[in-house]
C-alpha angles and dihedrals in degrees: 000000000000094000084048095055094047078054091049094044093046091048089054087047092048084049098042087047096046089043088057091044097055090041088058095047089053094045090053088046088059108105122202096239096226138206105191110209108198152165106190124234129149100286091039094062087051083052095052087047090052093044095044086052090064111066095139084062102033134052095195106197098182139329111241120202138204145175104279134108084020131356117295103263093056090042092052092051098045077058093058099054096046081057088049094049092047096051088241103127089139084071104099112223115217127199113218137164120003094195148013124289088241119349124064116276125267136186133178111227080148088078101024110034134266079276094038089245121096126188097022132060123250136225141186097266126221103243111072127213114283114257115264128033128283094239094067091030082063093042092047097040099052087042091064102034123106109267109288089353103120124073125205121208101195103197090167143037113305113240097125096057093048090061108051085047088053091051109034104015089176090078093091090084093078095038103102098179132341110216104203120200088204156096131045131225116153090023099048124219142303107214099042131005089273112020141071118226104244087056100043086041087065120357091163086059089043094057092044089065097046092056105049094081102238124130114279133193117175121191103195138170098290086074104029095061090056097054094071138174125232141168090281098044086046092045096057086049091057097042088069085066103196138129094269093042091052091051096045089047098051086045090052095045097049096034098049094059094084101050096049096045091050099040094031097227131147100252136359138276117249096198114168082044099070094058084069089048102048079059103046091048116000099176090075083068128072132188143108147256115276150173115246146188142169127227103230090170112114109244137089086309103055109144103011117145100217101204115202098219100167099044091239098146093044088219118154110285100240099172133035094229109215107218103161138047143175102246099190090038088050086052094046098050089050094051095045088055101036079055088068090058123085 
């Protein structure tokens, strides 16, 4: 009887082990289904290359461009070709807004280029647009998707989202997380002393978005200037020697300049890469759940994101506010994905 019942125990070990193995492996299979809202933008093509590299990860279902960084044809092009470089021609790109809801339009060629791509030449690329506009392929799409199924990695201003909010606010219902590049507080901007660009680019869109209810993580500038490149991180990009990693390599180099000459630091942020990153692998990334607003008042704080840290107003936490990140971790994790492109 003894001997039965130490049969009986290891075969309940061998099932409940086989029952947590399988249960991992399902859990690893599960990919995050993506809309990738963009307005590319130097950073923002890095970011497309990482994201496109990672299809076991990542379901994307379309890339979605606005006026940002430069106006929206040029945005929607620069989409294009990350999709080009990245042999990912299946990926339907959609156009979306040419403006802010409210403010005048402004863009920052200054930073990226007069092509929004600085460091590497541009071309007309292969693939077309998809036929119809990002603002109703948002508002079709989350229709349709499953209840809090569908993630949306904002890497520009957010003026897409805003308006399908402002048209169809039930979509919410198909929106699992919205994962914003976007806002300052203890950095401070840089735009103006106290604002981001994507925030400052469009606040009202911004708000829109706050308000709506559904789950927010904003990775800003607090995090993003602490997750720097430098000779060695550039290096180990360059060693992979392929295509990706040589354009990645000529954007980086170009693109960083003017963030180490003005702050004075030793290498350069990568911002809209590390949304693709916190999704990828979130436990590189540490901060807290806040409460958050955006000045949209004209005046010397347009388009700041005042973050309420400390919970001293006790308002309702609206955003998970990412502060911290593994910088190393964040490079390796780049190098290791631009290595499965050509």
């Amino acid at each position: 009887m003894h001997r039965y019942a130490q049969k009986l125990h290891q075969l309940i070990r061998s099932l409940l082990l086989l029952s947590l193995i399988t249960a991992s492996g399902a859990q690893a299979a599960e990919k995050i289904d993506l809309i990738i809202d963009t307005d590319p933008g130097a950073d923002d093509v890095v970011a497309l290359l990482f994201a496109l590299a990672s299809p076991d990860e990542l379901n994307i279902r379309a890339l979605t461009t606005v006026a940002g960084n430069v106006r929206l044809d040029k945005t929607s092009r620069n989409a294009r070709l990350a999709r080009e470089w990245a042999g990912r021609e299946e990926v339907p790109v959609y156009a979306g807004a040419p403006k802010p809801l409210m403010r005048t339009p402004i863009y920052a060629e200054n930073i990226h280029g007069k092509e929004g791509l600085s460091g590497v030449a541009v071309h007309e690329p292969k693939k077309g647009l998809a036929e119809g506009n990002a603002v109703n392929y948002l508002i079709d799409t989350l229709k349709k998707a499953k209840p809090h199924s569908v993630t949306i990695a904002m890497l520009g201003p957010q003026t897409n989202l805003a308006l399908a909010l402002i048209q169809e606010p039930e979509i919410v219902q198909g929106i699992k997380e919205v994962v914003v590049m976007g806002g300052a507080h203890f950095n401070g901007g840089n735009i103006t002393p106290v604002a981001e660009f994507n925030l400052y680019a469009d606040p009202q869109a911004a708000e829109v978005v706050l308000k709506s209810g559904v789950k927010l993580t904003y990775l800003p500038l607090d995090v993003t200037h602490k997750i720097l490149t430098s000779d060695a991180r550039l290096k180990q990009i360059a060693a992979l020697n392929n295509n990706a990693s040589k354009i990645v390599g000529d954007i980086l180099n170009e693109y960083i300049k003017g963030d180490m000459e003005h702050y004075g630091i030793p290498g350069g942020p990568v911002h809209d890469a590390t949304v693709v990153a916190y999704l990828l692998k979130p436990e590189l990334f540490s901060g807290r759940a806040v409460n958050v607003v955006v000045d949209s008042r004209e005046g010397p704080t347009f388009g700041q994101t005042i973050v309420d840290w400390y919970d001293g107003l006790k308002a309702p936490k609206n955003a998970f506010w990412v502060e911290n990140g593994d910088a190393q971790g964040f490079f390796d994790l780049l190098t290791e994905r631009l290595k499965r492109l050509k």
